[in-house]
LUMTINU-398046 format. One record per residue: residue in three letters; x, y, z of N, C-alpha, C in turn. Coordinates in pm, 1 decimal, padded with zeros to 6 digits. Example, Ala and Ser with C-alpha at 12.3 -4.5 7.8 and 13.67 -1.06 7.14 Angstrom:
2
 residuo     n.px     n.py     n.pz    ca.px    ca.py    ca.pz     c.px     c.py     c.pz
     ALA  01319.0 -00569.0  00780.0  01230.0 -00450.0  00780.0  01320.0 -00330.0  00780.0
     SER  01285.0 -00225.0  00708.0  01367.0 -00106.0  00714.0  01290.0  00003.0  00787.0
This chain:
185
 residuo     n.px     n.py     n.pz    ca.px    ca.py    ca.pz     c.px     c.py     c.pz
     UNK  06568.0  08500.1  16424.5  06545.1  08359.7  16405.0  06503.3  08298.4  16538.4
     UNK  06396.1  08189.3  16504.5  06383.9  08099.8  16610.9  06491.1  08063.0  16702.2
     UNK  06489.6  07997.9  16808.9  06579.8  07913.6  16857.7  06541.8  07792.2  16856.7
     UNK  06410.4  07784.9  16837.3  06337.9  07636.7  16825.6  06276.8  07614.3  16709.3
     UNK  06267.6  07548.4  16635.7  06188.7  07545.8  16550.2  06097.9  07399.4  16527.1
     UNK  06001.2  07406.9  16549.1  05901.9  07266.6  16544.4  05806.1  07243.0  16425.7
     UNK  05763.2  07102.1  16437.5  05671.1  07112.8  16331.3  05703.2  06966.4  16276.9
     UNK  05624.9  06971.3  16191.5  05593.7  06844.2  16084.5  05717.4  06823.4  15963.9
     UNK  05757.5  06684.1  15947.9  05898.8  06670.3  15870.5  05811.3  06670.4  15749.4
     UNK  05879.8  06674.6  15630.9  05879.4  06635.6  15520.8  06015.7  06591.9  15433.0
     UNK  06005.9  06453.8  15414.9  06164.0  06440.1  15379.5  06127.6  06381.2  15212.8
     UNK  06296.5  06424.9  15214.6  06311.9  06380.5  15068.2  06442.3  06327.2  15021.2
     UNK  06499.7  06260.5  14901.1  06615.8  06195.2  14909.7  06702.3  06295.7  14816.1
     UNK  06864.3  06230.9  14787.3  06949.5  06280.8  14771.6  06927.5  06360.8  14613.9
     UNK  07008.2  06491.6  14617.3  07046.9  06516.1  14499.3  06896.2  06601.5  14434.8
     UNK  06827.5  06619.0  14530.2  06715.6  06753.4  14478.3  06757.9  06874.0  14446.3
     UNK  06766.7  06945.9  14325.4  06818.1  07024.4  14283.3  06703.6  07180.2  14301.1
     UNK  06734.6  07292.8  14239.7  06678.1  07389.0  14277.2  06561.0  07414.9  14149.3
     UNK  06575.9  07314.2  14047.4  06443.3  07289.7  13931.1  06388.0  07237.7  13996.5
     UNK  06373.4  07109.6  14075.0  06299.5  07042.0  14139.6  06180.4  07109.0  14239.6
     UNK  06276.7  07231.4  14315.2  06213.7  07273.8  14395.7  06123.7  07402.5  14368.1
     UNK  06210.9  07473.7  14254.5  06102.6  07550.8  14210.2  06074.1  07562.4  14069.1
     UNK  06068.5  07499.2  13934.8  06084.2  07490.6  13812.2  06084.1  07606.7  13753.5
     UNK  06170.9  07635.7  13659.9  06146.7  07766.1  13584.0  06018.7  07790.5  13508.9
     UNK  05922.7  07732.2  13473.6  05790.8  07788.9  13479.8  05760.7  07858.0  13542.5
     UNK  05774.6  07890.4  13661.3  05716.4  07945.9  13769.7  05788.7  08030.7  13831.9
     UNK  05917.7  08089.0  13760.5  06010.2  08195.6  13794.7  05948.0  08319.6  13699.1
     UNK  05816.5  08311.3  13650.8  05772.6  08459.7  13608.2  05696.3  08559.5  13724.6
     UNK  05694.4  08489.5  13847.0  05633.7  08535.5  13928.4  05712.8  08613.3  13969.1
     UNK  05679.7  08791.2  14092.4  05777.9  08872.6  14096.6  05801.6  08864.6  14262.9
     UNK  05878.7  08820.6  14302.4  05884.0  08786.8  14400.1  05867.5  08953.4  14548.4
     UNK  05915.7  09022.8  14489.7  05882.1  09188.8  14514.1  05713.4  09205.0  14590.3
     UNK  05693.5  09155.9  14463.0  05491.9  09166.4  14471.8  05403.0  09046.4  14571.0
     UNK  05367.9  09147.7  14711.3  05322.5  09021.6  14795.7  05196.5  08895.2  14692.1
     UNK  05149.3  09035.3  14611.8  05051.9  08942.7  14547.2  05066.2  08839.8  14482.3
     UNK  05190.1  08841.1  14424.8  05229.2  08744.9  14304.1  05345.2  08653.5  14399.2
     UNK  05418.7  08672.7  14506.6  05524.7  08625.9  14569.7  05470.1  08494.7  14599.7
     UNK  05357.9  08479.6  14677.5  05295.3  08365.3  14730.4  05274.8  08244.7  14655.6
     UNK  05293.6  08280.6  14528.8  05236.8  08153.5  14440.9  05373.5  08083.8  14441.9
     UNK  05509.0  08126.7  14497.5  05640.4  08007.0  14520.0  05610.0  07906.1  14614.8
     UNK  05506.2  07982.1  14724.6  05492.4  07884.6  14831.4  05399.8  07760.0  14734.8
     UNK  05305.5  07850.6  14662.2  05192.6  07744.4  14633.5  05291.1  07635.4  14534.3
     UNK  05415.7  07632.5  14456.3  05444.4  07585.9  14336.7  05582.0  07533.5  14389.1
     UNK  05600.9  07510.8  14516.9  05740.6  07478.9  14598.5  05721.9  07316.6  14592.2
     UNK  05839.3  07261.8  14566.6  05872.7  07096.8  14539.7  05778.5  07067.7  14414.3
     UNK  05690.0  07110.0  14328.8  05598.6  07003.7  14247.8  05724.0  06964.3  14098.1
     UNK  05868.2  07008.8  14108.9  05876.9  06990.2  14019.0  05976.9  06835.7  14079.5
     UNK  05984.8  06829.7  14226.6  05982.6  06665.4  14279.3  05941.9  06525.7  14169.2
     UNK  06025.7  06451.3  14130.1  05959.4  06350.8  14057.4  05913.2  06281.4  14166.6
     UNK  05764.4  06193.5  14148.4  05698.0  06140.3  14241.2  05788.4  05992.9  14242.4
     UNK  05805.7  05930.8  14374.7  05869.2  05840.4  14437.4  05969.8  05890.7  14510.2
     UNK  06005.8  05992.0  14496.6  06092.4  06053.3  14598.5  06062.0  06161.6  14667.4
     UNK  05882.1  06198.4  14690.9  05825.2  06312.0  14717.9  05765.3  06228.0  14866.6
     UNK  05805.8  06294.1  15017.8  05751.3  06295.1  15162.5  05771.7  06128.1  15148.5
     UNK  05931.5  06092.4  15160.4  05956.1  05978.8  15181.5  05910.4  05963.8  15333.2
     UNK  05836.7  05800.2  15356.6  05901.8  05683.8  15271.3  05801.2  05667.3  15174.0
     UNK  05686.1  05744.6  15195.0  05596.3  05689.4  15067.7  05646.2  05731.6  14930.5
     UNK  05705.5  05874.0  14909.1  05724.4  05908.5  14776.3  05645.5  05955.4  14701.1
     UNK  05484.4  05960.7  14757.2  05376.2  06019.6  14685.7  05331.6  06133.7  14758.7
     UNK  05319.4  06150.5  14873.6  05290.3  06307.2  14949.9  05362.0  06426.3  14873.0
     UNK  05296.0  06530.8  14855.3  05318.9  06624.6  14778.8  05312.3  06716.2  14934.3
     UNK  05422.7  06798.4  14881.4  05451.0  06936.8  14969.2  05383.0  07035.8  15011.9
     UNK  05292.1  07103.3  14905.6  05203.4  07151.7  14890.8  05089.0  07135.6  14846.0
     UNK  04943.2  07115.1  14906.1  04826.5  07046.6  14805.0  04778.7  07154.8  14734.1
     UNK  04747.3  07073.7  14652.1  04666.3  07166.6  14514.7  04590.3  07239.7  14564.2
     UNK  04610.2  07390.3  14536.2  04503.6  07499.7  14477.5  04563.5  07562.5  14651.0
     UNK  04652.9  07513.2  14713.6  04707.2  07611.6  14828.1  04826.3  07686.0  14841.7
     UNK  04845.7  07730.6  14866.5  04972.6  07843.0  14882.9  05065.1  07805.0  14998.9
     UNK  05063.8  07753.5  15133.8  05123.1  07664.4  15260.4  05118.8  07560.6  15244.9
     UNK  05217.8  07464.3  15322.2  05209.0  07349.7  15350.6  05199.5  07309.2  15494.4
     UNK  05197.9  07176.5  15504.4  05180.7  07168.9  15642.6  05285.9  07128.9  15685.4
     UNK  05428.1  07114.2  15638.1  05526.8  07095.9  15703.1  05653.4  07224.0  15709.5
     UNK  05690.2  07209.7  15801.3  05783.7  07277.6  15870.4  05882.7  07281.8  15789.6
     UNK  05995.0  07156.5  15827.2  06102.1  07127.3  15840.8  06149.4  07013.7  15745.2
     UNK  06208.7  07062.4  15615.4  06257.0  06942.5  15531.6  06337.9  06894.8  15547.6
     UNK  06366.7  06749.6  15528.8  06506.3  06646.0  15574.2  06537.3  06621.6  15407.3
     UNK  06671.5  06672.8  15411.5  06734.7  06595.7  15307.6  06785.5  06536.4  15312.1
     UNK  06875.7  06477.1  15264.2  06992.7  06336.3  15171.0  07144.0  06462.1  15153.6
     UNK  07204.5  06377.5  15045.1  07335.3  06435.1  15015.4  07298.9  06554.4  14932.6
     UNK  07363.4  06660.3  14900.7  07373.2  06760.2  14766.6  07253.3  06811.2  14739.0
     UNK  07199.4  06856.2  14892.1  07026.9  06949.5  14867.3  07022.0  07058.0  14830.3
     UNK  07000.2  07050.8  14696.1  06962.3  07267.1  14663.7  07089.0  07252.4  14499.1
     UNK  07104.5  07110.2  14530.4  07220.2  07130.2  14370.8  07164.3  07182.7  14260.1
     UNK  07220.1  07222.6  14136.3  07149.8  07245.4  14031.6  07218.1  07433.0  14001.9
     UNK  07063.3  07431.5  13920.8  07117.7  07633.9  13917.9  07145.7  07712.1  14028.6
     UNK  07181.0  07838.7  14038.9  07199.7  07882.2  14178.5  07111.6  07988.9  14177.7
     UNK  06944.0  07952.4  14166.5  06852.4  08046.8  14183.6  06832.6  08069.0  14324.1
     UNK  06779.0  08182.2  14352.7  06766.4  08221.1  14505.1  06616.5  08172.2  14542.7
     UNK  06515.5  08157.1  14428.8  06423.5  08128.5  14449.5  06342.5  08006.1  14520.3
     UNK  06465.2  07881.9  14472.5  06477.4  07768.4  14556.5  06400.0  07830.3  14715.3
     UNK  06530.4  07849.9  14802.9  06464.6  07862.2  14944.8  06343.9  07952.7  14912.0
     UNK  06316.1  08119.0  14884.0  06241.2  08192.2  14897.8  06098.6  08067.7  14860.1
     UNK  06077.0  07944.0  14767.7  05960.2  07920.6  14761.0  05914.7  07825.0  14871.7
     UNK  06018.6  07744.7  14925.6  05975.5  07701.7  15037.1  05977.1  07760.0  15173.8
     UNK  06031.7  07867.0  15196.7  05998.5  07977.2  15259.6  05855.2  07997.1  15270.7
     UNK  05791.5  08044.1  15118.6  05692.9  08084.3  15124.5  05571.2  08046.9  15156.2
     UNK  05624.2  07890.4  15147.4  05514.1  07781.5  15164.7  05492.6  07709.5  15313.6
     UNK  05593.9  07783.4  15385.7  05588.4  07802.2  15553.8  05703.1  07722.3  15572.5
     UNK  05813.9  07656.9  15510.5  05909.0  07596.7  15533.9  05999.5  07692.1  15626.4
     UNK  06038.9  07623.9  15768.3  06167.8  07694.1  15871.8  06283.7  07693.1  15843.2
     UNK  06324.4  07578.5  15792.4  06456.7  07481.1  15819.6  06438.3  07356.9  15723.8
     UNK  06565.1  07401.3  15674.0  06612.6  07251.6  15611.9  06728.0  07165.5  15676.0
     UNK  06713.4  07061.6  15689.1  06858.1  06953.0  15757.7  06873.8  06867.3  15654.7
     UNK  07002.7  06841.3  15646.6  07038.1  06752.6  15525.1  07163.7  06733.4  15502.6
     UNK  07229.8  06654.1  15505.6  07377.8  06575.3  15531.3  07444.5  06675.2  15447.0
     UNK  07508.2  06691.5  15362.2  07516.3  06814.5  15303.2  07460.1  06902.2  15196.1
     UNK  07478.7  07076.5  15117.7  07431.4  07124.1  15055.9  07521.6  07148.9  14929.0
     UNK  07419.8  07173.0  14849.4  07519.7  07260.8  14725.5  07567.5  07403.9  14805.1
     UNK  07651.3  07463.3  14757.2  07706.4  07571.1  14867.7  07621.0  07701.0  14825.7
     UNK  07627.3  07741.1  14721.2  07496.3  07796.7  14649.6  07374.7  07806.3  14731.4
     UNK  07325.3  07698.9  14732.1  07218.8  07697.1  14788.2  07192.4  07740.8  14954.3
     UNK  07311.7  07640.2  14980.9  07314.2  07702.0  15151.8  07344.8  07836.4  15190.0
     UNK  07428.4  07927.0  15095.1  07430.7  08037.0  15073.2  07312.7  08133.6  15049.6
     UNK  07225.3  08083.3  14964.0  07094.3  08132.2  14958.5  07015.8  08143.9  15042.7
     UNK  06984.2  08047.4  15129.5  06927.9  08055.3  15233.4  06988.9  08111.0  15286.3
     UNK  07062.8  08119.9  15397.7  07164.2  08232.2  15514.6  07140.2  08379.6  15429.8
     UNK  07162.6  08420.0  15320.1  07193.5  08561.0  15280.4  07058.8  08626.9  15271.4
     UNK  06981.9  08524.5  15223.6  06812.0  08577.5  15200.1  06747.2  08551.7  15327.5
     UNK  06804.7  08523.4  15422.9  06695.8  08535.4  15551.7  06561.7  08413.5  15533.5
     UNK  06569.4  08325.9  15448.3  06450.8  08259.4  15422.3  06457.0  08139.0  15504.9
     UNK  06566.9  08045.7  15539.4  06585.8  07962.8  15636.3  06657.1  07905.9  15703.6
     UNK  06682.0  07859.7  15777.6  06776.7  07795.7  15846.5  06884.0  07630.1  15815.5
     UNK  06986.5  07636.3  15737.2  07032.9  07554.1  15698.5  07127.8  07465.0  15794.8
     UNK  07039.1  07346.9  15850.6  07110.9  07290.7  15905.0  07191.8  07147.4  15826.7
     UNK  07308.2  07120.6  15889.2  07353.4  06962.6  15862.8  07384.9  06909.5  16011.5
     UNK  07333.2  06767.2  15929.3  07397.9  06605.2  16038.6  07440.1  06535.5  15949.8
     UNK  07532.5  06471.1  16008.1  07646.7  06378.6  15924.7  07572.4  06233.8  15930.2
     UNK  07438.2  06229.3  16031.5  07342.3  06091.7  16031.1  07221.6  06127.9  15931.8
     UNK  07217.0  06010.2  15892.6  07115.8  06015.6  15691.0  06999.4  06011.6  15774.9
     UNK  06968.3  06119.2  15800.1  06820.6  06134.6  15842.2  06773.2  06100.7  15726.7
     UNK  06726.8  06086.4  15611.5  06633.5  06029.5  15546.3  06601.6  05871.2  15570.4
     UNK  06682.3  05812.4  15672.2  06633.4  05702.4  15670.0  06621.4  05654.3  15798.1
     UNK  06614.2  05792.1  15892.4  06608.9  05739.9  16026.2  06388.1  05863.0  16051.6
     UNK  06398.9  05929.6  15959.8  06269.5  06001.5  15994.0  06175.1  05994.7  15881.6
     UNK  06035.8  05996.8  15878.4  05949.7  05966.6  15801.8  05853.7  06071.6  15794.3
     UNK  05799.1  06129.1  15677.0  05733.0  06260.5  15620.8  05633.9  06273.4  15768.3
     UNK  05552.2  06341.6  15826.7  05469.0  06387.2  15876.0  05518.3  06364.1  16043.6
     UNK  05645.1  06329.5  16065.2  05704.2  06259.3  16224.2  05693.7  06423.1  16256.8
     UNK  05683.6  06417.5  16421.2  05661.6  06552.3  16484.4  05868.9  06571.7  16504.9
     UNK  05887.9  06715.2  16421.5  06040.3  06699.4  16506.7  06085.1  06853.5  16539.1
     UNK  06157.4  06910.0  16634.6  06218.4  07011.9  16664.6  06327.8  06999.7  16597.8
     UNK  06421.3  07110.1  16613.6  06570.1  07196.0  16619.7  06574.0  07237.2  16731.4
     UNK  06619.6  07230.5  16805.4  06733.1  07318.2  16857.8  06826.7  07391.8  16819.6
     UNK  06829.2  07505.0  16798.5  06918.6  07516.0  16719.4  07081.3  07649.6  16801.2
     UNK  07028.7  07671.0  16868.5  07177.6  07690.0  16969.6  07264.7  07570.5  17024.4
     UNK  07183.6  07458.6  17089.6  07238.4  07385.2  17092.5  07251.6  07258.6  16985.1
     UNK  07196.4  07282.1  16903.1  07256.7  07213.2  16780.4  07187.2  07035.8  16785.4
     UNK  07064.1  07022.2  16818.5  06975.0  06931.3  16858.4  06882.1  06889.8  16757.3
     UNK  06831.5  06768.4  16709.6  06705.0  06748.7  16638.2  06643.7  06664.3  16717.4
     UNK  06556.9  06674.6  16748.2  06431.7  06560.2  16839.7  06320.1  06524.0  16725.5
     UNK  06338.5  06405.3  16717.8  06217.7  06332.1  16639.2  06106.9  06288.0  16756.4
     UNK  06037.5  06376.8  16803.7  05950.7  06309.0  16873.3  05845.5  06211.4  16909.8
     UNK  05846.3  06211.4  16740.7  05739.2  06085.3  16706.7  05876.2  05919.7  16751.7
     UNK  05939.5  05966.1  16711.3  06014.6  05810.9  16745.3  06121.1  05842.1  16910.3
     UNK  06076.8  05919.7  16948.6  06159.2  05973.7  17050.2  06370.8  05965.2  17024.6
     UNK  06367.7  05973.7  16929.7  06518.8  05983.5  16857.9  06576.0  06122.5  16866.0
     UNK  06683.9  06120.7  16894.1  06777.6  06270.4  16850.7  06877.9  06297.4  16809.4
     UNK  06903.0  06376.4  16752.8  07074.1  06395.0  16695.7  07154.1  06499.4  16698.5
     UNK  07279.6  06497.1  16660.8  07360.7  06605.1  16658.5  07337.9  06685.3  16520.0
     UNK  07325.1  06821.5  16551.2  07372.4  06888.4  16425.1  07476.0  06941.4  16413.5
     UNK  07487.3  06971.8  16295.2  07673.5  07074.9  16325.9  07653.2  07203.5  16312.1
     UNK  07732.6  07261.5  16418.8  07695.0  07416.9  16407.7  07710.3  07498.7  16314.4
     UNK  07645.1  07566.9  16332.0  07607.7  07688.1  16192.6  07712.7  07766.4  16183.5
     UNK  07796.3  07796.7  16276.2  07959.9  07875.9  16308.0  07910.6  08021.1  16251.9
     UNK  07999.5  08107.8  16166.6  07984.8  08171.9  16125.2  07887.0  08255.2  16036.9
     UNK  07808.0  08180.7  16020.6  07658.0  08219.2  15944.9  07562.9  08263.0  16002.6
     UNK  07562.4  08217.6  16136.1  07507.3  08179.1  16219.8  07420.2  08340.8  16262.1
     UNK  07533.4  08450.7  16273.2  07489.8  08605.0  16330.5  07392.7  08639.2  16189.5
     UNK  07421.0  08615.9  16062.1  07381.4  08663.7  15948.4  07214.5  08605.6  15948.5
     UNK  07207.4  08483.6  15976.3  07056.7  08376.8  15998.2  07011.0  08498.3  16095.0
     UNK  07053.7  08515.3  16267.1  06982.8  08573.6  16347.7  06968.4  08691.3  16252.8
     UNK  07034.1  08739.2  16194.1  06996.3  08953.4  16129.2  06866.9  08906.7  16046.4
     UNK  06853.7  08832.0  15986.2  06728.8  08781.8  15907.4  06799.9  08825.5  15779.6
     UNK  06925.5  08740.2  15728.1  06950.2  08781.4  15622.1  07104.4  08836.6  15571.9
     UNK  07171.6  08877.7  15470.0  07270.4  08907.0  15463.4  07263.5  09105.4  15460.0
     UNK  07183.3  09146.5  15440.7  07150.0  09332.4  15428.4  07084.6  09354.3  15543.3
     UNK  07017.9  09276.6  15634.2  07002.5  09306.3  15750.6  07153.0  09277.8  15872.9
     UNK  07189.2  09194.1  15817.5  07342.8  09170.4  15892.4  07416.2  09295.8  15875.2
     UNK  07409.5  09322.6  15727.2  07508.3  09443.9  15713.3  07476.3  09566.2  15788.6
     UNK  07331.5  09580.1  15705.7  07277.0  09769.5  15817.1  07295.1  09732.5  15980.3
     UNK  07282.5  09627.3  16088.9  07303.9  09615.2  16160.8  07411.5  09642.2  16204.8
     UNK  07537.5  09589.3  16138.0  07691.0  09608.4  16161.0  07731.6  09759.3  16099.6
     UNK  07658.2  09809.9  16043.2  07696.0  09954.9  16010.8  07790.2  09971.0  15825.4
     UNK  07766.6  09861.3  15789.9  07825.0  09855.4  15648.9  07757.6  09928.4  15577.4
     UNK  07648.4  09929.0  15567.0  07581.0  09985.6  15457.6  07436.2  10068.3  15578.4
């Protein structure tokens, strides 16, 4: 894992669930198959209801039509990000769609679990509602040893809370790379 991670925000508000982010339509894809894997990136957030999509506008879409990446980095959430089913596919599609890191006051545990075990991203929290202190396309880092967010577009920063224990499993890229590393398996 990074220690830094930069890039373009894309925020969104409370209570985005893991339909939202990747709809079961789009869980026939095999995630195995590089060929077919990519289309999570292309199909990541559209199931977002619009007004709460790359606040503050609510209309920026995550991914534009007919692409597979996005141009943002780093999603800001609200309260209870990743609630809903406990598909793994959630992170893996914004993963796929070049997403680093998510920050967001807190997670469904599920979800934050998903991310850390699948190696797909970096789950941070701040106890400050970044959704209403940062705005979709603001330039912002992590820090993420020292536990830092820099909004550079507004020259703002904050505390995150440390990753503690998860933290070695994120660096292995994953929960089976943690293990063969440590000699478990």
């Amino acid at each position: 894992m990074d220690n830094v991670i930069r890039g373009k925000a894309y925020v969104l508000g409370d209570d985005v669930d893991t339909d939202q982010i990747i709809p079961a339509e789009y869980l026939s894809y095999n995630p195995s198959d590089p060929a077919e894997r990519k289309y999570f990136g292309m199909y990541a957030c559209v199931g977002v209801p619009k007004g709460q999509r790359g606040l503050p506008d609510g209309e920026t879409v995550f991914v534009e039509e007919g692409s597979f990446r996005s141009e943002y980095t780093i999603l800001i959430g609200g309260r209870n990000f990743g609630c809903g089913s406990s598909r793994e596919h959630a992170p893996l599609a914004l993963a796929e769609a070049g997403a680093k890191a998510v920050v967001a006051e807190f997670y469904a545990r599920i979800f934050f679990r998903n991310c850390v075990n699948g190696g797909y991203l970096v789950p941070c929290e701040c106890e400050t509602r970044l959704v209403d202190e940062i705005s979709t396309g603001d330039d912002v880092e992590i820090e993420v040893e020292s536990g830092k967010l820099m909004n550079h577009t507004s020259g703002k920063a904050y505390a995150l809370n440390p990753l503690g224990d998860v933290k070695p499993i994120i660096d292995a890229g994953g929960v089976f790379e943690y293990a063969k590393g440590a000699g478990m398996i």
